[in-house]
C-alpha atoms as one frame of an Amber mdcrd trajectory, in Angstrom:
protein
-122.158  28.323  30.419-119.263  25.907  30.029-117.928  23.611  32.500-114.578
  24.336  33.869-111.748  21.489  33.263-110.251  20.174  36.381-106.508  19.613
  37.252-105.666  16.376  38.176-101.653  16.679  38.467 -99.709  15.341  40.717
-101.950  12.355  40.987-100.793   8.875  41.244-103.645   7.766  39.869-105.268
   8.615  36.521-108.487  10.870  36.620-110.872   7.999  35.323-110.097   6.085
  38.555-110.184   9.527  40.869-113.619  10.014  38.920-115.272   6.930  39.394
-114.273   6.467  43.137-116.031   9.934  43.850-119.102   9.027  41.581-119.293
   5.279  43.434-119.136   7.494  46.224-121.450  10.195  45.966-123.926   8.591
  43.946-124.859   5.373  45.906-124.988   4.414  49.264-121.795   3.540  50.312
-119.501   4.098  53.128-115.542   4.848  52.299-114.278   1.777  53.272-116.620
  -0.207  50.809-115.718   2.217  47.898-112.370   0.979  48.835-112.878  -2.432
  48.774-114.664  -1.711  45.250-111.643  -0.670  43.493-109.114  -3.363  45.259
-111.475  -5.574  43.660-110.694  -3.941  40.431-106.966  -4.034  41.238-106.780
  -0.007  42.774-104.680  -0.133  46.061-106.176   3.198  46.812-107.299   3.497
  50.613-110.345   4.622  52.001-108.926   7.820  53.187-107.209   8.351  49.615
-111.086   8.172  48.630-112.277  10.810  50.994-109.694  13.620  50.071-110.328
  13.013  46.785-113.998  13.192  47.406-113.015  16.376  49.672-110.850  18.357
  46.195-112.747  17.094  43.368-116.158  17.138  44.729-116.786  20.950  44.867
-116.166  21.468  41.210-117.683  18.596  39.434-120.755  19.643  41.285-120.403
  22.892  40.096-119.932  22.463  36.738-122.773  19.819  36.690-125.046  22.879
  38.010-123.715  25.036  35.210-125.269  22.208  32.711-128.576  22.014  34.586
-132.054  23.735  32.989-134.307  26.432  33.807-135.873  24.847  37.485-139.554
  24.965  37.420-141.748  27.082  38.415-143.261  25.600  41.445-141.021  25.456
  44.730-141.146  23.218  47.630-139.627  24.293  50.500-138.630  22.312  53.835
-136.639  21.628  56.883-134.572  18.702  58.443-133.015  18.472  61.752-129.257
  17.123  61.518-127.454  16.573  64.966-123.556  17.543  64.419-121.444  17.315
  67.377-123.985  16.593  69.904-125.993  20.584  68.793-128.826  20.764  66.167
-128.900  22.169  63.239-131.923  22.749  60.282-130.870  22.020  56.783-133.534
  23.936  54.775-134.020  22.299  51.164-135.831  23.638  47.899-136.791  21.232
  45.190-139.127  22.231  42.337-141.962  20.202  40.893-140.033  17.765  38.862
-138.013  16.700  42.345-135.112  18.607  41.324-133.155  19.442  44.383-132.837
  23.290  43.868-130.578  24.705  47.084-129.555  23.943  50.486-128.507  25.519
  52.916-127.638  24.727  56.887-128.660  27.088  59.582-128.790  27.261  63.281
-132.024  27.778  63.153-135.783  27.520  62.609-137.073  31.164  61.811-137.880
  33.437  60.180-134.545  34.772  59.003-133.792  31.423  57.939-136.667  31.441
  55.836-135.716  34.458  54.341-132.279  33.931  53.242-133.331  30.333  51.898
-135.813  31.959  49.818-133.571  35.358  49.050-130.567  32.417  48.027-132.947
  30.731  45.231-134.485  33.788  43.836-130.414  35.501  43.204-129.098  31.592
  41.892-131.984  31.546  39.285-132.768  34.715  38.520-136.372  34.508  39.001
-139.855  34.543  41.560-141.554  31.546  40.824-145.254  31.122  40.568-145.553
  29.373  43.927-143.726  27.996  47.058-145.570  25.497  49.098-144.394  24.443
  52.403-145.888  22.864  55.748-147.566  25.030  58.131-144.301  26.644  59.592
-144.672  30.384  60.017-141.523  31.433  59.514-142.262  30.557  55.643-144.900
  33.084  55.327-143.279  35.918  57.434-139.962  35.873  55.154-142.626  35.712
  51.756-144.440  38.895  52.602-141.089  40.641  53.376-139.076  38.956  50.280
-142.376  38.318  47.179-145.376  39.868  48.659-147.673  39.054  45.773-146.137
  35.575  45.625-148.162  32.088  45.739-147.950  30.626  48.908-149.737  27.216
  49.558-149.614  25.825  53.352-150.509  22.277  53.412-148.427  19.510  54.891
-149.613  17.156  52.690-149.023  19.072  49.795-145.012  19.224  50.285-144.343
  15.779  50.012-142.019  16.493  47.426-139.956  18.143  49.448-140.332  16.150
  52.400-139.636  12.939  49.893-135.905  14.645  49.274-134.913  14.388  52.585
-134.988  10.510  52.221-131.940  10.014  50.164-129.758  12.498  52.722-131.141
  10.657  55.636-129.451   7.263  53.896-126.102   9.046  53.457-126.478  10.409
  57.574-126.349   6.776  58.709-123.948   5.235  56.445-121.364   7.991  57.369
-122.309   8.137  61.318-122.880  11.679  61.357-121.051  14.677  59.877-118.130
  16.048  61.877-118.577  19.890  61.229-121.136  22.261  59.619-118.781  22.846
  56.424-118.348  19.361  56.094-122.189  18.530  55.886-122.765  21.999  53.643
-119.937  20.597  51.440-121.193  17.002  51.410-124.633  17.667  50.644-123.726
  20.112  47.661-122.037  17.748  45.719-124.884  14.902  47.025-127.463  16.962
  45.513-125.875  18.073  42.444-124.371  14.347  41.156-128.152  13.104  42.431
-129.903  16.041  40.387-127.750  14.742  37.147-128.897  10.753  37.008-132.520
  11.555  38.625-135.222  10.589  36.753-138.694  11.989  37.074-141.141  11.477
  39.727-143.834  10.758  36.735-144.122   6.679  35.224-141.085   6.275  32.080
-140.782   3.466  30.096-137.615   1.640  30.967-136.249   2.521  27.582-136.469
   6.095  28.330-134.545   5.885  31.649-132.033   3.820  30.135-131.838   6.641
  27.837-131.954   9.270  30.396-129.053   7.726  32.535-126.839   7.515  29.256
-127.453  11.507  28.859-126.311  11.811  32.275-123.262   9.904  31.866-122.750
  11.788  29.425-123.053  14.785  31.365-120.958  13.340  34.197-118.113  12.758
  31.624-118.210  16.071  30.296-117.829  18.151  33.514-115.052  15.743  35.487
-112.702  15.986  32.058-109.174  16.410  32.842-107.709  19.948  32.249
């Protein structure tokens, strides 16, 4: 599928500088304020909260047409849970990735069941079109109550230390919860992790050993890719 081109009109600035304030953005570590002070230092008098609206419009559909670029996932899924606090009441943000680390959906529920389970698992199977040959998640019932009503005949392996994969995912979110000081509402996080996930999915490379010629190579493909689905309508 193709990506869809993205308006940037009525912009005061051009869309390579809207661009690489949301990549700086989503892609590393930093808070708004520091993105910021990033482009002043490249002459940009664009303030932090010109950062986060553009962040807030352009997010959604670069990461959207970088998941229309993105391959077949594999066919091994590993399924988890993370507690996020917003507004003083928790929340679970429930998190597929697939064998290769890629991060696969997420979603943000109230809660910790089995109904959460079940439309985490009902979610990946309608995005990709297809059961996989195994989910593996930590001991959590819920996991196994949603499978027999969802895949019956489906591979499920319950090992905590097997889903370190999944558990490994939640690293890079936890970063992003302290450098932004918590998330102010549920659509903000769902929106924030989306585009997280999808820019992160693009420039990942591989759990397994590369050479450092092939990641060089690898990160010039996803520049590529990065180019190709924030073009300018």
């Amino acid at each position: 599928m193709n990506s869809s081109s993205i308006s940037y009109k009525r912009h005061r600035f051009p869309p390579q500088v809207i661009t690489h304030a949301v990549w700086l953005y989503v892609r590393f570590n930093l808070s708004l304020r520091e993105v910021e002070e990033m482009l002043l230092q490249r002459g940009i008098d664009a303030s932090y909260e010109t950062v986060r609206r553009w962040v807030i419009k352009f997010g959604p559909q670069i990461a959207r047409n970088l998941r229309l670029r993105q391959g077949r996932p594999g066919d091994v899924w590993h399924l988890d849970e993370v507690v996020v606090s917003i507004s003083g009441r928790k929340y679970w943000l429930w998190r597929a990735v697939d064998q290769h680390g890629i991060v696969l959906d997420e979603i943000l529920q109230p809660k910790r069941d089995k109904r959460a389970a079940k439309r985490l698992l009902r979610s990946l199977i309608k995005r990709f079109g297809f059961i996989p040959k195994r989910i593996i998640t930590d001991k959590l019932r819920s996991y196994g109550a949603a499978k027999r009503e969802i895949a019956p005949g489906l591979d499920h392996w319950l090992h905590k230390g097997l889903n370190n994969r999944a558990e490994n995912s939640h690293l890079p979110f936890r970063k992003r919860e302290r450098t932004m000081q918590g998330y102010r509402s549920l659509g903000d996080l769902q929106r924030f992790v989306a585009i997280h996930s999808a820019v992160r999915n693009c420039f990942y490379a591989a759990a397994r050993r590369r050479s450092a010629i092939t990641i060089r190579y690898h990160r010039l493909e996803a520049f590529d890719a990065w180019n190709a689905t924030t073009q300018a309508a």
